[in-house]
Short mmCIF file of the C-alpha atoms (twelve columns), coordinates in Angstrom:
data_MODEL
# 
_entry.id   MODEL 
# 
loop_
_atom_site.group_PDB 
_atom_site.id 
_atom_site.type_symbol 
_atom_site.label_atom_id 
_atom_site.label_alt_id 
_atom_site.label_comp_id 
_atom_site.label_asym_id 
_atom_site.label_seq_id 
_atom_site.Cartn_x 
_atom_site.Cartn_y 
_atom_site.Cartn_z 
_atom_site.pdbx_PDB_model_num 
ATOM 1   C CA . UNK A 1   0.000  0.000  0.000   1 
ATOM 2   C CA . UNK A 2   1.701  3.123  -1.106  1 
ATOM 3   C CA . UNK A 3   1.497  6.883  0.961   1 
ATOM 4   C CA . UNK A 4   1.301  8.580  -2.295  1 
ATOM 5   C CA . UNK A 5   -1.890 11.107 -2.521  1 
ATOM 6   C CA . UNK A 6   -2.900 12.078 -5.566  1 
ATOM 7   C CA . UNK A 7   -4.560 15.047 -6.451  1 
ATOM 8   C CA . UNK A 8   -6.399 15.695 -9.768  1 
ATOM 9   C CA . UNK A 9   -6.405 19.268 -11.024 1 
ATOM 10  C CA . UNK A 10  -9.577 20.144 -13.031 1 
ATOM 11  C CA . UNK A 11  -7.962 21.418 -16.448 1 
ATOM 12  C CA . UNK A 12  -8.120 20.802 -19.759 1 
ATOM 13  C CA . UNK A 13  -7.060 17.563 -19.926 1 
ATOM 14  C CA . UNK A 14  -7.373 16.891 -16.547 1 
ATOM 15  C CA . UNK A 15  -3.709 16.043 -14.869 1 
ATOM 16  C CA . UNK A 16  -2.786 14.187 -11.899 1 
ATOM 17  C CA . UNK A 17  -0.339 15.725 -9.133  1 
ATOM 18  C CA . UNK A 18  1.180  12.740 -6.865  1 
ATOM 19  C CA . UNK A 19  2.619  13.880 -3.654  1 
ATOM 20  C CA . UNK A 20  5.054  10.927 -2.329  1 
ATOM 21  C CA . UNK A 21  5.896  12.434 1.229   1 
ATOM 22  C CA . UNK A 22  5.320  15.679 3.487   1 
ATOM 23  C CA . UNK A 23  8.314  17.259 1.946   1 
ATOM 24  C CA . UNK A 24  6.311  17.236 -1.251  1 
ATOM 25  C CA . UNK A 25  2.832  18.933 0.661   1 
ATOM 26  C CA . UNK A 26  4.060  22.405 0.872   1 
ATOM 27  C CA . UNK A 27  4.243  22.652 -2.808  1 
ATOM 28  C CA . UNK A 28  1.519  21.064 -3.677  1 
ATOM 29  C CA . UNK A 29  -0.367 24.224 -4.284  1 
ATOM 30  C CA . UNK A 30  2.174  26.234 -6.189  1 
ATOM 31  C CA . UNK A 31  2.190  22.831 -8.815  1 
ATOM 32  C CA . UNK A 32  -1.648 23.345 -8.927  1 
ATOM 33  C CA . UNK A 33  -1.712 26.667 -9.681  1 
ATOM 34  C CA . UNK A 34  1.234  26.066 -12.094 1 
ATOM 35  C CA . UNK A 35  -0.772 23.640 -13.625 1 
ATOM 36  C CA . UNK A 36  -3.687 25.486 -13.712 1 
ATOM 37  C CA . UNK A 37  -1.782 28.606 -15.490 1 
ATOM 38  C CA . UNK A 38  -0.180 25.726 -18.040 1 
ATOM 39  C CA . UNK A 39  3.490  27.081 -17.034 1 
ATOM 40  C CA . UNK A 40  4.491  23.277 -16.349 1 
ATOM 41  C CA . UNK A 41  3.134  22.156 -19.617 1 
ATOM 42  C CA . UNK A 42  1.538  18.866 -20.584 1 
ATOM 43  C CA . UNK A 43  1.681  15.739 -22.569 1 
ATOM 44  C CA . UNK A 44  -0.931 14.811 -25.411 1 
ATOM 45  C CA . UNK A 45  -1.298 11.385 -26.002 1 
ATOM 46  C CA . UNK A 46  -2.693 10.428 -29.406 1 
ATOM 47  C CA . UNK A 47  -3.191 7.385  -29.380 1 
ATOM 48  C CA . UNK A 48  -5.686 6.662  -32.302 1 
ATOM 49  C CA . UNK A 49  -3.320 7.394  -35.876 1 
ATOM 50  C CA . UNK A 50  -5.400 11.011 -36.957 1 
ATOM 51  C CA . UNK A 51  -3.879 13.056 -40.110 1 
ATOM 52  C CA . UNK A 52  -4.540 16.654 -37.799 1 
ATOM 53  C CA . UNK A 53  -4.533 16.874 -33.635 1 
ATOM 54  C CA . UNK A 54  -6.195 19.063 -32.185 1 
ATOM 55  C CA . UNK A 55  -5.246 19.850 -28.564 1 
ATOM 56  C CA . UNK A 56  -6.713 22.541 -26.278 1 
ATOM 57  C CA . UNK A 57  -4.792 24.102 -23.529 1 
ATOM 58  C CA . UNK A 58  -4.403 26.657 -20.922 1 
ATOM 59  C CA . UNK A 59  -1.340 28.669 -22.108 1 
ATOM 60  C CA . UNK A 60  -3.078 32.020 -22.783 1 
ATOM 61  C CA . UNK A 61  0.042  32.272 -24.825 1 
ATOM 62  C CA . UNK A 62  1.366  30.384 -27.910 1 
ATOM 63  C CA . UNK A 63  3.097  27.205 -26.302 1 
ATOM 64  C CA . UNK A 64  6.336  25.804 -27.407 1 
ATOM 65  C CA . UNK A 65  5.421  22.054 -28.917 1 
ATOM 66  C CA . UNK A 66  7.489  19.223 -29.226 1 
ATOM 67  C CA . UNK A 67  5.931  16.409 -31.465 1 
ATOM 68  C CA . UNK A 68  7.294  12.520 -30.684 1 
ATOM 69  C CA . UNK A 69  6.814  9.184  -32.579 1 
ATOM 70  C CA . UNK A 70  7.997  5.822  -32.070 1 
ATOM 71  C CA . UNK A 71  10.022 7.597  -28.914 1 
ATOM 72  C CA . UNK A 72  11.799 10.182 -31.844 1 
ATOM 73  C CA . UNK A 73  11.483 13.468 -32.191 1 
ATOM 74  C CA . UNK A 74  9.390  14.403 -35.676 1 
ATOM 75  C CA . UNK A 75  9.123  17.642 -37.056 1 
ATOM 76  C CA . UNK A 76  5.742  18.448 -38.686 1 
ATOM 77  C CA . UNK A 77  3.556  21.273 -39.247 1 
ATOM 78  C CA . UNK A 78  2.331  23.227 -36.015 1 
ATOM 79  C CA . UNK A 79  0.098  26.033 -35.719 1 
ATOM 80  C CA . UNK A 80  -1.152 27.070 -32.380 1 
ATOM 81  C CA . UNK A 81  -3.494 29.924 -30.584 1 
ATOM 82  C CA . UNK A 82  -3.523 31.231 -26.963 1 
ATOM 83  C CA . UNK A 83  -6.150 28.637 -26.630 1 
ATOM 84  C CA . UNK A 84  -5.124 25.956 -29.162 1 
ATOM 85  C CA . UNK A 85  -2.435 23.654 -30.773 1 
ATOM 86  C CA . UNK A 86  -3.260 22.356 -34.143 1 
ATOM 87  C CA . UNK A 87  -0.612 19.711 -35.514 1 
ATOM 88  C CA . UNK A 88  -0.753 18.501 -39.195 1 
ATOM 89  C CA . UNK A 89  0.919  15.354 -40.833 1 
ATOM 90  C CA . UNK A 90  0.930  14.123 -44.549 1 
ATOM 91  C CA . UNK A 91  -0.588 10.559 -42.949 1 
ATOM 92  C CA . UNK A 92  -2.729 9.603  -40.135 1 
ATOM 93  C CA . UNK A 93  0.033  8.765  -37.356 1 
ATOM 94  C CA . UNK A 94  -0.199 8.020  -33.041 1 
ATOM 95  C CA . UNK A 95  2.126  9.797  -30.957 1 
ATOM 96  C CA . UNK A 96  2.910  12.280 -28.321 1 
ATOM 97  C CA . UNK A 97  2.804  16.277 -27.887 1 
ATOM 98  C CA . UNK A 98  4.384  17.751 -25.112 1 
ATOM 99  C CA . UNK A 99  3.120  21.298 -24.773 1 
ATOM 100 C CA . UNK A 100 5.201  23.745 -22.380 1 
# 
């Protein structure tokens, strides 16, 4: 049985904070409200092969993205919003987008 608490912070997608010891408690709310701001960034998982992703976030800024396949880095076309990241490849493909 493990002392880990986790805490799940209500944005878009939701995330999960896990606090392994006290140490970790008297941050816990400076990671939620970094998370809640988007200035620690997130991971998209696409996990069903789409041509376009479409991934909301909660920048309020234009986010730097970094687009991985297979475990490799992949360079593609990305176009984002304060609100939005659109990513664009020549074939449907499954991956990851990590958003900071």
């Amino acid at each position: 049985m493990s002392d880990d608490i986790q805490v799940v912070v209500q944005v878009d997608p939701p995330t999960t904070v896990v606090v392994r010891d006290t140490a970790d408690y008297g941050n816990i709310l400076e990671r939620v409200e970094q998370l809640e701001s988007g200035t620690l960034g997130f991971e998209h998982i696409q996990s069903t092969p789409q041509s376009i992703w479409t991934i909301s976030h909660v920048f309020g800024r234009r986010p730097n993205v970094q687009i991985y396949v297979a475990g490799k880095v992949i360079f593609t076309d990305v176009s984002s919003t304060t609100t939005q990241v659109t990513v664009t490849f020549p074939t449907p493909i499954a991956g990851i987008a990590v958003l900071t």
